[in-house]
N, C-alpha and C positions, 0 to 999 in steps of 0.2 A: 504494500500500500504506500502509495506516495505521500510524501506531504502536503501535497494539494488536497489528495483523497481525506488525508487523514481531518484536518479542518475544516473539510466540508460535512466530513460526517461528526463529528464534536459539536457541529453548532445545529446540524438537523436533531442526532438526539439532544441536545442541551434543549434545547426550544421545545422538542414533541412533550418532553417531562414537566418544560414549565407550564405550557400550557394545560397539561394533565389533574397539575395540582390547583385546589380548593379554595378561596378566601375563606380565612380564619380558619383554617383547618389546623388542627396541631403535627406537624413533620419532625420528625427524627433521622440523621443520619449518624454512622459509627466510620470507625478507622479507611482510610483509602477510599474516599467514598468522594475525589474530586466532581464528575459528572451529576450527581446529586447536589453536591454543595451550588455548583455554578448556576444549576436550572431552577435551585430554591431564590438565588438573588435575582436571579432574571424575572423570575416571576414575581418576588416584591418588589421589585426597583422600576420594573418595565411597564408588567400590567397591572403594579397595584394593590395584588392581593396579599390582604395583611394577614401573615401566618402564624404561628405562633410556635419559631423552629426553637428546634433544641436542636445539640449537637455532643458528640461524644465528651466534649471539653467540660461539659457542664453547662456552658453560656448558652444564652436565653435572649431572642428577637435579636443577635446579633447581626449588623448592616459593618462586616470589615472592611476598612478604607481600600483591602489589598487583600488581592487574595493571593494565596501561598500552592504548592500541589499537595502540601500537608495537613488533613481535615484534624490535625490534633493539634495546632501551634495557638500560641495565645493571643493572636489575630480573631479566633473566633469565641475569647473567653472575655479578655480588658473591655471593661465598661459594661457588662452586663449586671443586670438590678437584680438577680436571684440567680444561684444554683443547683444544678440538679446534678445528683451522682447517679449513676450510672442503673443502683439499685431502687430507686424514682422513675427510671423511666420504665426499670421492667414493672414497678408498681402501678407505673401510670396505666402500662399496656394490657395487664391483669383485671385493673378496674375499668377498661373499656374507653380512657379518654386521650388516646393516642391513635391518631384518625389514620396517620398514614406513616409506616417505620419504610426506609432503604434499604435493601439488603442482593447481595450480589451471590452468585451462584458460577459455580464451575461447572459440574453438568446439572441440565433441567432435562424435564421430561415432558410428555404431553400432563399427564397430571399433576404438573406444576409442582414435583418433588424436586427439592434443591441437594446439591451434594456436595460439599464440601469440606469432605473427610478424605476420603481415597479412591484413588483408580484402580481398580480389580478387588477381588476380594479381600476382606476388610484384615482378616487374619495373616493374609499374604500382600498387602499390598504389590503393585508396580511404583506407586507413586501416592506417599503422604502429601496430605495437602493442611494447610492453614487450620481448619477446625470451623466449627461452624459459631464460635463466639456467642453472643446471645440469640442468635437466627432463631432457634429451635423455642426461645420463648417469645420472642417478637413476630415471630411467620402466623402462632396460631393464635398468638393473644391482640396484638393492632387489630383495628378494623379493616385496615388494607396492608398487604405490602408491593413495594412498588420494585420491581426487580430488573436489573439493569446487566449486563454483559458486552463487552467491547470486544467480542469475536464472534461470530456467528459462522458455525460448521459442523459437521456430523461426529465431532467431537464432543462439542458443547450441547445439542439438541440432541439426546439420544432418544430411542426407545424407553428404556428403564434404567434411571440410574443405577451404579453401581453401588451408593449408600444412600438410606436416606439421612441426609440431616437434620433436613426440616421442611416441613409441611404444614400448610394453613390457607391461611386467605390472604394469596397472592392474586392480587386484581390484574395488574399488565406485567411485563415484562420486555423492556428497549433492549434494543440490537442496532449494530450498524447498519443494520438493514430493513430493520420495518418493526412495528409494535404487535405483541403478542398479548393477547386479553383470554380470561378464562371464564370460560362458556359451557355451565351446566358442567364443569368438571374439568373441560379439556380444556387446554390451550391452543387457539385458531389464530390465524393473520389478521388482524383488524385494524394497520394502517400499515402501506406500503408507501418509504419515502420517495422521494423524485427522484425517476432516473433509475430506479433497482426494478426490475422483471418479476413477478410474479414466478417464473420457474429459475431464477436465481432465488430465492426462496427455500422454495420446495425442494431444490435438489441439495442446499448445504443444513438442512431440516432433518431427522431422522423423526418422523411421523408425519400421518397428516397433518395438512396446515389450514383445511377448508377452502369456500372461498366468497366467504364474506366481509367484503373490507375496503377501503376507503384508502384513496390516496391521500398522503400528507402534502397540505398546502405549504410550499416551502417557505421559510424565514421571511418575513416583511425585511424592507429596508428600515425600518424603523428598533425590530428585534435585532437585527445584525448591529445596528449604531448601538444600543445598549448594550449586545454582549461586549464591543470592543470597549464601551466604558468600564461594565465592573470589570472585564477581564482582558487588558489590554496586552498583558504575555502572555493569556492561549494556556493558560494552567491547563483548560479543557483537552488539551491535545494530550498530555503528558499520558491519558489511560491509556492510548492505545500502540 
């Protein structure tokens, strides 16, 4: 992927996510969660809507002068009026007032099971992965979660993951290549960005992908001027 490529997809999904999210909804994102972080200020800064994010730092409605590709620096804690540690927000998510948590996944499946423990057998791994951190209490307890991956292949879209980590109420899932929404159980295509093929899709997918779905209206000139303000070094680019 070129750096052309790459910036053009960092700001289709940065934009599909903000516009995805809620006024006054309350958002959570945790560690390495640049793409999340960026589509939350676009979306307060651009269109308005007043969120009420937390972030793994602790800080609360933080608006950072500067954004960093690190979602733990104290850019997104200095000057916040309350904090929340960490065992708050799974309190938050428990009691039902945490509208919408981030959460990233290495393999996903059609039934929106995340994996993020290991590749092959759990006993024999090929390949440890990270661990699933709080997923497994954030996927079933938020009202949403909103799941994002910067590759999209028959790696990452399998049939049946290999572990589950965590499972719950995953509402979409962004990809470099179009949005996934779960419908009656399964995950189907329900917006295709500009410029990607409906069988570009389908064939880096390992299950059906349906086909009911919406092309995504690309970036206003308007969302492009605001991403280049809050993020005028492209921290966006760094996921992929």
């Amino acid at each position: 992927m070129s750096q052309l490529d790459i910036s053009r997809t960092a700001d289709l999904m940065v934009t599909a996510i903000a516009r995805e999210l809620r006024p006054g909804e309350s958002v959570f994102h945790g560690l390495a969660s640049t793409i999340p972080h960026v589509a939350v200020q676009l979306a307060q800064r651009c269109y308005g809507k007043d969120l009420n994010y937390v972030n793994i730092t602790g800080g609360y409605r933080m608006l950072p002068e500067k954004l960093d590709i690190s979602t733990d620096g104290d850019n997104l804690f200095l000057g916040t009026k309350c904090r929340f540690d960490l065992a708050d927000i799974f309190d938050l998510a428990a009691r039902g007032r945490l509208d919408t948590a981030f959460l990233g996944g290495v393999q996903i499946d059609q039934t929106a099971h995340l994996n993020n423990s290991c590749i092959g057998p759990y006993d024999r791994p090929k390949v440890k992965l990270p661990g699933g951190a709080g997923s497994a209490v954030l996927v079933p307890n938020a009202n949403r979660a909103l799941v994002w991956r910067t590759k999209h292949d028959l790696r990452t879209f399998v049939e049946h993951v290999d572990f589950v980590t965590s499972f719950g109420h995953v509402g979409k899932v962004f990809t470099p290549l179009c949005v996934f929404e779960k419908r009656q159980g399964l995950l189907e295509l329900s917006l295709l960005y500009p410029g990607v093929s409906y069988e570009e899709v389908a064939q880096n997918t390992g299950f059906p992908i349906g086909s009911r779905y919406q092309v995504m209206e690309p970036p206003s000139q308007e969302e492009l001027q605001c991403l280049s303000q809050i993020d005028p070094d492209r921290v966006r680019d760094s996921e992929f």
